[in-house]
N, C-alpha and C positions, 0 to 999 in steps of 0.2 A: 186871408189866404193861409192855406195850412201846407207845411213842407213833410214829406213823410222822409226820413232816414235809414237806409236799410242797413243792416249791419252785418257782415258773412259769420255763420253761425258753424263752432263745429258740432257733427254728428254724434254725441255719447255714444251712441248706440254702434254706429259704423268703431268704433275704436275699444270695443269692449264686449266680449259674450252675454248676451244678458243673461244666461245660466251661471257667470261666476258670482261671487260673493261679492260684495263690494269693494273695490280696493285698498288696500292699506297704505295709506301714504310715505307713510316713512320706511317699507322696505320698497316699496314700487322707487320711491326717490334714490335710495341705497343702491338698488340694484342698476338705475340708470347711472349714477354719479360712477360705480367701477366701468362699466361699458365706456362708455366716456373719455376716463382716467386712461383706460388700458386705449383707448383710440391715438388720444394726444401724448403719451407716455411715447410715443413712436419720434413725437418730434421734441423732445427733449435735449437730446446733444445739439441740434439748430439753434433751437431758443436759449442755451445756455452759451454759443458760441454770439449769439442775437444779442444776450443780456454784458458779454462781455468787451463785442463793441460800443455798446449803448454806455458803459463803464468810461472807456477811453473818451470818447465825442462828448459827455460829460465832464468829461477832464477837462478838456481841449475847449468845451464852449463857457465853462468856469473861468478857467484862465485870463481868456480873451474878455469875458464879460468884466472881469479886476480888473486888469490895463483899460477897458473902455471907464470903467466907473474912478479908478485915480485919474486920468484925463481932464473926465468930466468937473470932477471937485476941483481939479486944480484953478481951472478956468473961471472958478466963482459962482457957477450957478449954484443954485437950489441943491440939498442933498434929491436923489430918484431911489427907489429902492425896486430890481428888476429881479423878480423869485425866478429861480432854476428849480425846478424838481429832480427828485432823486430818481435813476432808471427806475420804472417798475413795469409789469405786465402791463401791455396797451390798452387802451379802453374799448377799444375796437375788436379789438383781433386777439385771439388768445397765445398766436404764434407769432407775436412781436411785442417790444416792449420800447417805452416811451419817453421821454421826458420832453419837459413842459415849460416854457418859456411864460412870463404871464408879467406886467404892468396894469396896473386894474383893470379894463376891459379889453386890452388888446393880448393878443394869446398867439404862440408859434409853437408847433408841434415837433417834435422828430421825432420820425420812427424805424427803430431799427427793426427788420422783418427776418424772421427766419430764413426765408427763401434765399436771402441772400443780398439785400439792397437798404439803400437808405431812400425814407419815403418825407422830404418839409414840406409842413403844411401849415401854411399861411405868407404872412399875418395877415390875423384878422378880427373881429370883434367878437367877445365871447355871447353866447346866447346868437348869434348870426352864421349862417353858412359858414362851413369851413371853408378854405382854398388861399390861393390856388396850391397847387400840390408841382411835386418834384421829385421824382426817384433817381437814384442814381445806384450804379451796384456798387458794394464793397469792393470789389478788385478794381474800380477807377479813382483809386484815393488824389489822384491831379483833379481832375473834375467834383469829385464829394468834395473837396478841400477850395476851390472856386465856388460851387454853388454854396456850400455852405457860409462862407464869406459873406457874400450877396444877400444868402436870406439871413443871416443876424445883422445887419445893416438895413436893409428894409421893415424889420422890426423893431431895431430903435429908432431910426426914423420915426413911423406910425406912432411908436409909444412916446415921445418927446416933442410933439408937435401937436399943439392945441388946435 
């Protein structure tokens, strides 16, 4: 039995005069990369006000992650070692930035989004579905400050439980 595979194909020729010369890549790319720049250039002051809550909730889930981990040692168990990542541009979205919760396969997201909200995501196994997901805006720091809670708890859970 034989399975045929179709594959959606773009049209060179729909995206190109066939009277030009052949494209030159690196100023075809050049020219695309300012277009681009000068698009997102618009949402600069967002992402920078994005990047500097993402600064703070770093702070805030550093903190709390030392009080959880002197806790933890005091109690006797095993040393855990739970990586924070530094904010950086999200992987996703280039108008939010991220940091990254990780214990070898179990992974928690927060993202802080330009537009004006906080978006946790997870936990959950890395290489597996993200979710579930949680946004909440910045101007409800009572409610960011409860779900936030909830989801760094639900992720050391997952991550400390065989």
């Amino acid at each position: 039995m034989s399975v045929s595979v179709f594959c959606a194909s773009i049209d060179l020729m729909a995206t190109a005069n066939r009277s030009e010369a052949p494209a030159d890549l690196r100023s075809r790319l050049s020219e695309l990369g300012r277009g681009l720049g000068e698009r997102e250039a618009a949402y600069a002051p967002a992402l920078q006000e994005a990047h500097r809550r993402a600064v703070d909730l770093h702070h805030r889930v550093s903190d709390g992650l030392a009080a959880f981990g002197a806790r933890y040692a005091e109690s006797g168990a095993a040393p855990i070692a739970i990586a924070l990542s530094e904010p950086r541009l999200d992987d996703k979205h280039v108008r939010s930035v991220q940091l990254e919760l990780r214990r070898g396969r179990h992974v928690a997201i927060i993202t802080v989004k330009s537009r004006g909200d906080v978006t946790l995501v997870g936990p959950f196994h890395a290489g597996k579905a993200e979710g579930p997901c949680q946004s909440i805006p910045w101007q409800s720091q009572p409610e960011l400050d409860l779900a936030l809670v909830a989801f760094l708890e639900r992720f050391l859970e997952q991550a400390l439980t065989p």
